[in-house]
C-alpha positions in Angstrom: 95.8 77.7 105.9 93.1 78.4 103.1 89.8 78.1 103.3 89.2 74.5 101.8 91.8 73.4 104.4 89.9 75.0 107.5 86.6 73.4 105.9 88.0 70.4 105.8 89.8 69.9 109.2 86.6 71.2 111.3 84.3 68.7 109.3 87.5 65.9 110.4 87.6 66.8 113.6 90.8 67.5 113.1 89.8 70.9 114.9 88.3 69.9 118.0 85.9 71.9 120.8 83.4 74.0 120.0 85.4 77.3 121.1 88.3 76.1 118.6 85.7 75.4 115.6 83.9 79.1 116.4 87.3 80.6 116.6 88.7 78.8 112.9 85.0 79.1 110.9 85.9 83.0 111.9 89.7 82.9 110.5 88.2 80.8 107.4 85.2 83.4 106.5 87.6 86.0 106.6 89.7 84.8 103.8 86.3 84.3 101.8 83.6 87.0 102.8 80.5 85.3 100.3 77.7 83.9 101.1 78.3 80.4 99.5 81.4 80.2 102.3 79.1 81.3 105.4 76.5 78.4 104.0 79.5 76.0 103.8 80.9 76.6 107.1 77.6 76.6 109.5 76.7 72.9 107.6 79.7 71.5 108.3 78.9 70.3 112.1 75.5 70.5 112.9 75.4 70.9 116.6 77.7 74.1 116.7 75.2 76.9 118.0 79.0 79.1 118.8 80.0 78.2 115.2 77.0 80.0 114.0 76.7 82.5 116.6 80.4 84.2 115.4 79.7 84.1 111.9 76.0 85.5 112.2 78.1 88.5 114.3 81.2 88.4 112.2 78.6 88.7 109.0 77.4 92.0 110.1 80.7 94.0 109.6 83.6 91.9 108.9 86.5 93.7 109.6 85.4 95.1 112.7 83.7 91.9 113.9 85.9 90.1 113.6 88.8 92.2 115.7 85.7 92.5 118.4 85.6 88.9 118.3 89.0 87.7 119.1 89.3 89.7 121.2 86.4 89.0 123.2 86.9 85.4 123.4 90.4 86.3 124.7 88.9 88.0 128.0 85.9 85.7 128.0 88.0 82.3 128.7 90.4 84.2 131.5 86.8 84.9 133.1 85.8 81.8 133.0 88.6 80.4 134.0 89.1 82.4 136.7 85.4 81.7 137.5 85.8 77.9 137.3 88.9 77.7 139.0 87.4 78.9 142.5 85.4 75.4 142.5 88.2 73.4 142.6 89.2 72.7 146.2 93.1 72.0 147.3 93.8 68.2 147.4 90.1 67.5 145.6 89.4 64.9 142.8 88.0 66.3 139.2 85.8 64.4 137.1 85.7 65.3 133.4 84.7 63.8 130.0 86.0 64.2 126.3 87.8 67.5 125.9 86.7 70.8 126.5 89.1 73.9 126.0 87.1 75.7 129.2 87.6 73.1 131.5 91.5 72.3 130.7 91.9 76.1 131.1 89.8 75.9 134.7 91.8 73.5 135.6 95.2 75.1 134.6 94.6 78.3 136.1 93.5 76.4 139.4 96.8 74.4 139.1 98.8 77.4 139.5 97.4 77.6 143.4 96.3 74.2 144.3 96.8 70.5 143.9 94.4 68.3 142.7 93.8 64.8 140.9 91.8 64.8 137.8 90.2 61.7 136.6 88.9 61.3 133.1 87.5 59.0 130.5 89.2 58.1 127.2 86.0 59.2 125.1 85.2 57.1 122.3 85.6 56.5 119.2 87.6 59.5 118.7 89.5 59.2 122.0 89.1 63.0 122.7 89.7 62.3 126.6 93.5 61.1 125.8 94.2 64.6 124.5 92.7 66.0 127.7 95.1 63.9 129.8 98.1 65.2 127.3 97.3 68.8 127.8 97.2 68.3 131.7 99.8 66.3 132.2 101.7 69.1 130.6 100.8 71.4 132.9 101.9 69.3 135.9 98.2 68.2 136.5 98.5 64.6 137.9 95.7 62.5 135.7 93.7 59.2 136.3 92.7 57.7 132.5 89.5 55.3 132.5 88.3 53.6 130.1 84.9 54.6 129.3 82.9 51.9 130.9 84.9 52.8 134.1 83.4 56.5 134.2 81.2 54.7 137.6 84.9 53.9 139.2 86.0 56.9 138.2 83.3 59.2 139.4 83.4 57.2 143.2 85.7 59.4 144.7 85.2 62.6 142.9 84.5 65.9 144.7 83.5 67.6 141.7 82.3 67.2 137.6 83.6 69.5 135.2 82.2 69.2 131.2 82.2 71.8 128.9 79.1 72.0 126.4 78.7 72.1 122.6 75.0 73.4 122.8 72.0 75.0 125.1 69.1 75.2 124.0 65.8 77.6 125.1 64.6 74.6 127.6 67.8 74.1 129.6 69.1 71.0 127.8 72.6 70.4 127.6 74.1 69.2 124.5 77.3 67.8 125.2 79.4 64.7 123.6 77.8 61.2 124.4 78.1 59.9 127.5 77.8 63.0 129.3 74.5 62.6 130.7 75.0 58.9 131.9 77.8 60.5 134.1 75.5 63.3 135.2 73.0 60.7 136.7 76.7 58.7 138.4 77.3 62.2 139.8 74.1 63.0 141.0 73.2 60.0 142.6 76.3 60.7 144.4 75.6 64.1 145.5 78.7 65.2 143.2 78.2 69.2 141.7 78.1 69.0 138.5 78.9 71.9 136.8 78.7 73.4 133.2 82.0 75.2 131.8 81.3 77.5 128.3 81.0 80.3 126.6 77.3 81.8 126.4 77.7 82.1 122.5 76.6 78.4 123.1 72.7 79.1 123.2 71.4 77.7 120.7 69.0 81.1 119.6 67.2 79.1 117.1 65.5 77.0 119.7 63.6 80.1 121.0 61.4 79.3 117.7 60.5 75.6 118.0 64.2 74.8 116.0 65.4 71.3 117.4 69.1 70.7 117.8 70.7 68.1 116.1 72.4 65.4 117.2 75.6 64.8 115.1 75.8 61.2 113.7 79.6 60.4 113.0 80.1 57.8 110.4 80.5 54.4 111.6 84.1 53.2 110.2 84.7 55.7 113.2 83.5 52.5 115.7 83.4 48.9 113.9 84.4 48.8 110.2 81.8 46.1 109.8 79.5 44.8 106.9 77.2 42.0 108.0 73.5 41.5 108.3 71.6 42.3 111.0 74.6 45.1 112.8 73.7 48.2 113.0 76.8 50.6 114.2 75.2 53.4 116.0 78.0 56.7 116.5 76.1 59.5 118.2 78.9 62.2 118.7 76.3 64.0 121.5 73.4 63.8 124.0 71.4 66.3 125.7 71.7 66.4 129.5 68.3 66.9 131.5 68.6 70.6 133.3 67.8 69.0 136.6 71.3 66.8 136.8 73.2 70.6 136.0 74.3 72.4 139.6 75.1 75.5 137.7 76.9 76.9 134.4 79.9 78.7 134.5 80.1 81.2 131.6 82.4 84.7 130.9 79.6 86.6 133.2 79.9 84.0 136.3 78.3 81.1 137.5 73.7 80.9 137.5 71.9 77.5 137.3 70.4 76.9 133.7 67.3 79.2 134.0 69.5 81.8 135.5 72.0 81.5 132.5 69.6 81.9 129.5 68.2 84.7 131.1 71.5 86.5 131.5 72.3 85.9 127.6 69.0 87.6 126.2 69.8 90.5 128.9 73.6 91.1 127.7 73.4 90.0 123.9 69.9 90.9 122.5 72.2 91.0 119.0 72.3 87.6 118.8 68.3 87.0 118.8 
């Protein structure tokens, strides 16, 4: 694919997940090394701290970066889905929301030992969650799809919650697609773990220095193709999630609870501050 094509498909969501966005803004810089495409690529979704985070490393030295980078990304995910797969107990019920590349691979890598149910919400507008239950069900992984207003019902039985995360910023907030923290508060009213699944390329750095990350606003043709008077169509694509709701994160280095995790990302990549 060229550049314009790339572009085009993350700003669609046509590419999907923050790890898949990082991992095709890297394969489109390459094929254009200017500055005008590195300013093109880190305005085309807003709340993509990852996205940003690989180009500013991939900026530094192309060539090499860029070999460092796919590769690391390889052996981070098998960590953390080796990680994440030790949470999910034999015969247990998983809760997750929208689609998130860490958790399906979690949850693959724990199906090759254990069975378990998974029950997940279809994720408006975009219906993100039915891709989720595709991508399981492929891999054997029995799936319960919910409409979202049936995330409660869906949550009831659950032994554990599973979300992956777009952002993180310096105060412990979770940026993750809408929803997300309404389930959070379901989960932890029910004394259900809920747990964090990314790659620490998600800290949002620029929220060290006051920067506040932005919510997405998808167009609204996306929910109700409607002109009248007096509707507003409101299309959030995320929400941040209160620290406190979080049980822990689950990243390529293990698992800490928020504070623990920022603090392990300035230790191990000072080059990305």
């Amino acid at each position: 694919m060229n550049f314009r094509k790339i572009a085009g498909d993350i700003k669609s969501l046509k590419i999907q997940g923050a790890t898949n966005v990082a991992i095709w803004a890297v394969r489109a810089y390459m094929l254009s090394f200017s500055n005008s495409s590195y300013r093109k690529l880190i305005s085309l979704r807003p709340t993509e701290p990852f996205l940003r985070n690989a180009l500013k490393f991939v900026r530094k030295n192309p060539n090499k970066n860029s070999k460092i980078f796919f590769k690391k990304i390889k052996t981070d995910m098998e960590k953390i889905s080796k990680y994440g797969a030790a949470k999910v107990q034999k015969n247990s019920i998983v809760f997750t929301h929208c689609h998130a590349t860490t958790v399906i691979n979690i949850l693959k890598e724990a199906r090759k030992k254990k069975n378990f149910v998974v029950h997940n919400t279809e994720t408006r507008p975009r219906y993100q969650g039915r891709r989720t239950a595709i991508e399981l069900a492929k891999n054997k992984i029995h799936v319960e799809h919910y409409v979202d207003s049936a995330g409660r019902v869906a949550l009831k039985k659950a032994n554990l919650m599973l979300i992956g995360a777009d952002a993180i910023t310096s105060e412990g907030k979770v940026v993750n697609k809408i929803g997300s923290e309404m389930f959070c508060e379901i989960a932890k009213k029910r004394n259900i773990p809920v747990y964090v699944c990314t790659h620490s390329w998600k800290f949002d750095v620029d929220t060290i220095k006051g920067f506040e990350e932005k919510i997405e606003q998808r167009s609204k043709q996306e929910v109700w193709d409607i002109d009248k008077p007096y509707i507003n169509v409101r299309n959030p694509a995320f929400e941040f999630i209160n620290p406190e709701l979080i049980t822990g994160v689950i990243c390529e280095f293990g698992t800490y609870n928020v504070k623990g995790f920022i603090r392990e990302v300035k230790k191990r990549y000072p080059e990305l501050f």
